[in-house]
C-alpha positions in Angstrom: 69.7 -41.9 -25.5 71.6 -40.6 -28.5 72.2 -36.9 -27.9 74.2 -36.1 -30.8 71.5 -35.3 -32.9 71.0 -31.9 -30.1 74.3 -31.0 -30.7 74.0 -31.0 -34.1 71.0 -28.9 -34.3 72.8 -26.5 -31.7 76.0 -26.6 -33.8 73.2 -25.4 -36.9 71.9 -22.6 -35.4 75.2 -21.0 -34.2 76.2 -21.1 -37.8 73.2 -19.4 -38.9 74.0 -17.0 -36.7 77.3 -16.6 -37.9 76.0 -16.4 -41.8 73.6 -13.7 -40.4 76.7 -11.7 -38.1 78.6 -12.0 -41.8 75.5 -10.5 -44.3 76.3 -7.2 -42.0 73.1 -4.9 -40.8 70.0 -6.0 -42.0 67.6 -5.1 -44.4 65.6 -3.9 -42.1 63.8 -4.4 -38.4 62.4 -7.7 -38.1 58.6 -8.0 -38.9 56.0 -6.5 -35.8 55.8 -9.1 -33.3 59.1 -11.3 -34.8 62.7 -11.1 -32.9 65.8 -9.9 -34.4 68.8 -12.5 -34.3 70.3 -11.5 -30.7 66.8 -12.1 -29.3 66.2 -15.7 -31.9 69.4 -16.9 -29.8 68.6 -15.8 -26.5 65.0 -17.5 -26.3 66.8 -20.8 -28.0 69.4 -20.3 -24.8 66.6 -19.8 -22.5 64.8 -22.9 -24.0 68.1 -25.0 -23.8 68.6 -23.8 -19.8 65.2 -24.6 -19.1 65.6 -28.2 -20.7 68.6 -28.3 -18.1 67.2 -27.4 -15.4 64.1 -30.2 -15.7 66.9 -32.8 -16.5 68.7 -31.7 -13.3 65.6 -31.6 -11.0 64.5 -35.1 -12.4 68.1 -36.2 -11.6 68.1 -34.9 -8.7 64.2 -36.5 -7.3 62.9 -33.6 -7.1 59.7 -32.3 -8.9 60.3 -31.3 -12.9 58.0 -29.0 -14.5 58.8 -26.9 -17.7 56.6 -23.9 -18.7 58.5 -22.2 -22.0 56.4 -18.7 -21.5 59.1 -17.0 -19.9 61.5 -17.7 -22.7 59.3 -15.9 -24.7 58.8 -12.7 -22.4 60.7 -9.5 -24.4 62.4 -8.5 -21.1 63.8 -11.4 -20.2 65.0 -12.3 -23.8 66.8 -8.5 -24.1 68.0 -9.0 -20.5 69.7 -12.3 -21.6 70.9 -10.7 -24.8 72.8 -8.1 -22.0 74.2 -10.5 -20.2 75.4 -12.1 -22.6 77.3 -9.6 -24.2 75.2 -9.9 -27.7 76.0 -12.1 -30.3 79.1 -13.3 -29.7 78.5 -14.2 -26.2 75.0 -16.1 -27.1 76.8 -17.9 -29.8 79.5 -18.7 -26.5 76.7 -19.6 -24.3 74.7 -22.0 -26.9 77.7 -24.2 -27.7 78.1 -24.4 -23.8 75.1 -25.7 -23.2 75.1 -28.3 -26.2 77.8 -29.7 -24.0 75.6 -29.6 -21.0 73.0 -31.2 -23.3 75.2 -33.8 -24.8 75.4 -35.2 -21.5 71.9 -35.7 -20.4 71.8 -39.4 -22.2 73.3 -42.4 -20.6 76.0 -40.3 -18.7 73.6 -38.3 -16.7 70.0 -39.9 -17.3 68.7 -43.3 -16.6 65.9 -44.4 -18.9 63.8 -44.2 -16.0 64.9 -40.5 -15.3 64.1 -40.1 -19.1 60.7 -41.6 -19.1 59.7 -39.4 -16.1 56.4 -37.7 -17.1 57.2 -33.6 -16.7 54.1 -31.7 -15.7 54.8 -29.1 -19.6 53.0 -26.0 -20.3 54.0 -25.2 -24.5 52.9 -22.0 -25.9 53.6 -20.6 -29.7 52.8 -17.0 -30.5 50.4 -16.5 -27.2 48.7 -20.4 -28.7 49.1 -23.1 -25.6 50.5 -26.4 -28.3 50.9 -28.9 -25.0 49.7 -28.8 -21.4 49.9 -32.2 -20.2 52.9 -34.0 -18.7 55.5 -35.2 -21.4 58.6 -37.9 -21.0 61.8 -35.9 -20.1 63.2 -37.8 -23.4 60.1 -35.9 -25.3 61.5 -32.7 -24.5 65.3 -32.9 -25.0 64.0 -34.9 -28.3 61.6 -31.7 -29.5 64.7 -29.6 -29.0 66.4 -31.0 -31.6 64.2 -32.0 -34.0 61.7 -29.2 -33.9 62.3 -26.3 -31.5 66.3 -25.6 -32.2 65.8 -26.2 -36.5 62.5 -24.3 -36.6 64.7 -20.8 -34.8 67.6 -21.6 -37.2 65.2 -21.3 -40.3 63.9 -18.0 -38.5 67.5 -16.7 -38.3 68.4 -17.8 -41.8 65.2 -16.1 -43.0 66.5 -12.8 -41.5 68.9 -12.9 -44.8 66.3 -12.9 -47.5 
């Protein structure tokens, strides 16, 4: 499995940031309901660890699941913002895990282990999108072509 196109999408997202970091203060607080930049990062990190973390249990036998609600949960997001020391740490923490990510083709994952049906719960803006197992591959794939270039075109809208 050809990670490279994660990476990529990771690699996007921390620039956006960095175009945001550069435009100075915004224009204003984001829209009711809508995240500022630190908390756009943190959810995408939470996403990304949560992606890890089914890639590790499948590698390790033991039972996946992957449920993305509590990346979505305001404390958690601004807790994660905390720890990571804001933007620059986020930023720090996201190209980390693109390594981790990288790796879960060929050098970690057999296509078995990729194929393995992962019991997902999916839910946009209180909306459930998936509840029914998905590949491993599905997920790590949705990451980069949907989930991590869908939050970079939230971050970049910040700007307008």
């Amino acid at each position: 499995m050809d990670t490279s196109p994660l990476r990529q999408s990771i690699r996007a997202l921390v620039d956006a940031a960095g175009l945001v970091t550069a435009a100075g203060e915004p224009k204003g607080p984001p829209p009711p309901g809508e995240w500022d930049a630190d908390q756009i990062l943190a959810h995408v990190s939470l996403v990304n660890a949560m992606t890890l973390a089914a890639a590790h249990a499948v590698a390790a036998g033991a039972r996946p699941s992957y449920d993305n609600r509590i990346a979505q949960d305001r404390w958690t997001i601004d807790t994660t913002v905390d720890s990571a020391g804001g933007t620059e740490g986020l930023c720090a923490r996201l190209r980390n895990q693109a390594d981790a990510l990288g790796m879960l083709g060929d050098a970690l994952l057999s296509q078995r282990d990729l194929d393995t049906r992962v019991p997902t719960l999916l839910v946009s803006n209180d909306v459930v999108m998936v509840d029914q197992p998905l590949p491993l591959r599905d997920l790590i794939v949705g990451l980069a072509e949907q989930e991590i270039p869908g939050h970079t075109r939230q971050l970049l809208a910040l700007l307008d």
